[in-house]
C-alpha positions, 0 to 999 in steps of 0.5 A: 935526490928525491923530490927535486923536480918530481911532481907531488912526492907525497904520492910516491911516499907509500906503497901497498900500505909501508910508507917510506921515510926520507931517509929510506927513500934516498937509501933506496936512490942509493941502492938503486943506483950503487948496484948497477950489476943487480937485475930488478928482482935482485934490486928489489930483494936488496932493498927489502931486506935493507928496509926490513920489508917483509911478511908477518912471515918473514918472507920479503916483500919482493913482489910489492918492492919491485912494483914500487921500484918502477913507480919511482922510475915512472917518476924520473926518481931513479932508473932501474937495469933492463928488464929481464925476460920475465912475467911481469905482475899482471901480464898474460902469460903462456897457456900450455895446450894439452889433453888435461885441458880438454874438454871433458864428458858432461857432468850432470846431476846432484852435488851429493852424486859426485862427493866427496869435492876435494879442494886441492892446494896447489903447491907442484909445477905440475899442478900450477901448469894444469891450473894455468891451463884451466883457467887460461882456456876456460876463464873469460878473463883468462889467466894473468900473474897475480899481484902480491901474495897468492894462494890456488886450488884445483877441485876435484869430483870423486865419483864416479872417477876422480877428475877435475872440474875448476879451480880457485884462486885468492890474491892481494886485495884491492888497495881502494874500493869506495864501498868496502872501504865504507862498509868497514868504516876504512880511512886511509890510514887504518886501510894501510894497517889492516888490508894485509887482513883482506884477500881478493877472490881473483878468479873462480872456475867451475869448468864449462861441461860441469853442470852440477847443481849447488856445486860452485857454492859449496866449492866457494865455502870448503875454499874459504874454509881451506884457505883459513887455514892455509893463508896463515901457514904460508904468510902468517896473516890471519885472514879476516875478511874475503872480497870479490867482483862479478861482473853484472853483464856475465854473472849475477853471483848467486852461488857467492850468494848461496855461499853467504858473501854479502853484497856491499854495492858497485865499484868505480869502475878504476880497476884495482891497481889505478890509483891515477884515476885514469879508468874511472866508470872503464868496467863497472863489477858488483862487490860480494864480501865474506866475513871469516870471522863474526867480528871481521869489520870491528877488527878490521876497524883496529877495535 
């Protein structure tokens, strides 16, 4: 049963902000360990709908579930099937090598040259590969699974034909961040309530041959712009505040500036998914947020 022989249960009672009650969490034993023929994913589904974990949407939590799933098995509480062979959250994954992904003709010039910048949501397998690719070959961080829910954009240029020239993508948000915590005026427990209000600006593409002045801000703003619309309609959630990190030995962040993010300071250093604190001062980034509405921190407040 949960808790005999497990060091420091408490730390196992929450997860991505849901905590778990006792009773939940021997249904979960239970589940996990009555329904030997189910792969994790469909463990995980199960268990959502059981608990009634979902979005404000109503899709389930599956993501989320199947991440705290293997931290219960991490902890010797239960023991889940094999895993299939699947991307897991985080991990790299194959990028398609095609002409798409080439590089390009340079583009120089004016903003105004190339308008009208059309922000595309990526919704086809065919549009999801080519930002894949973009992202996997171009991005120096390259391209891995998000965490968590997820939006992605590919940009075009207009003029003089229509091309493509980067990509954006927001994902969950960080779960702790000492800066924007403090800057909110988060404690845990108003953190748990109201992060799902948060997304993080995972990653950000302007294509390498593309040089085009004032071009990445106005990209960040017609993108947070769409994505005020879009994060709604496809989780339910009105957004209230988007964060994101640069990395101050590649980038000082100028066109999030331009784009009126407002920089709050620097991480730790943990990386967004130790809650171990096993990384600390591992990858130093400078936090840049951007309130979507005027009164983001006092709502964010639960005020």
């Amino acid at each position: 049963m949960y808790g005999h022989g497990v060091q420091n249960p408490e730390a196992l009672s929450s997860h991505s902000g849901r905590p778990f009650a006792p009773e939940e969490l021997a249904l979960i034993e239970e589940v996990v360990g009555s329904c030997g023929g189910l792969s994790r994913k469909e463990l995980a589904r199960t268990v959502c709908e059981l608990l009634e974990w979902k979005r404000p949407s109503g899709g389930l939590k599956a993501l989320e579930c199947a991440a705290y799933l293997e931290r219960l098995e991490a902890a010797g509480v239960l023991e889940l099937p094999q895993k299939q062979r699947t991307r897991p959250v985080g991990s790299r994954t194959r990028i398609p090598v095609t002409e798409r992904g080439e590089r390009g003709p340079e583009l120089l010039g004016e903003v105004s040259e190339f308008a009208p910048i059309e922000i595309e949501l990526v919704e086809t397998p065919e549009q999801a590969e080519l930002f894949r690719e973009l992202v996997g070959r171009h991005h120096y961080l390259g391209y891995a699974v998000a965490y968590g829910a997820q939006l992605r954009y590919l940009v075009y240029a207009s003029r003089p034909e229509r091309t493509v020239v980067g990509g954006v993508q927001f994902s969950s948000p960080a779960w702790r961040m000492a800066v924007r915590d403090r800057w909110i005026g988060w404690d845990d427990r108003t953190r748990r309530d109201h992060l799902q209000r948060v997304v993080n600006n995972s990653r950000f593409l302007i294509l390498p041959w593309v040089r085009v002045k004032n071009l990445a801000s106005l990209v960040l703003s017609r993108a947070v712009k769409r994505l005020q619309a879009d994060w709604p309609r496809r989780y339910g959630v009105e957004l209230l505040l988007v964060e994101t990190l640069v990395d101050p030995e590649r980038y000082r962040g100028h066109c999030y500036r331009a784009a009126n993010f407002v920089e709050l300071g620097e991480t730790s250093g943990r990386g967004r998914m130790d809650r171990e604190h096993v990384r600390h001062g591992a990858s130093v980034k400078t936090v840049l947020v951007y309130p979507m509405v005027r009164d983001a921190r006092r709502r964010l407040q639960g005020s």
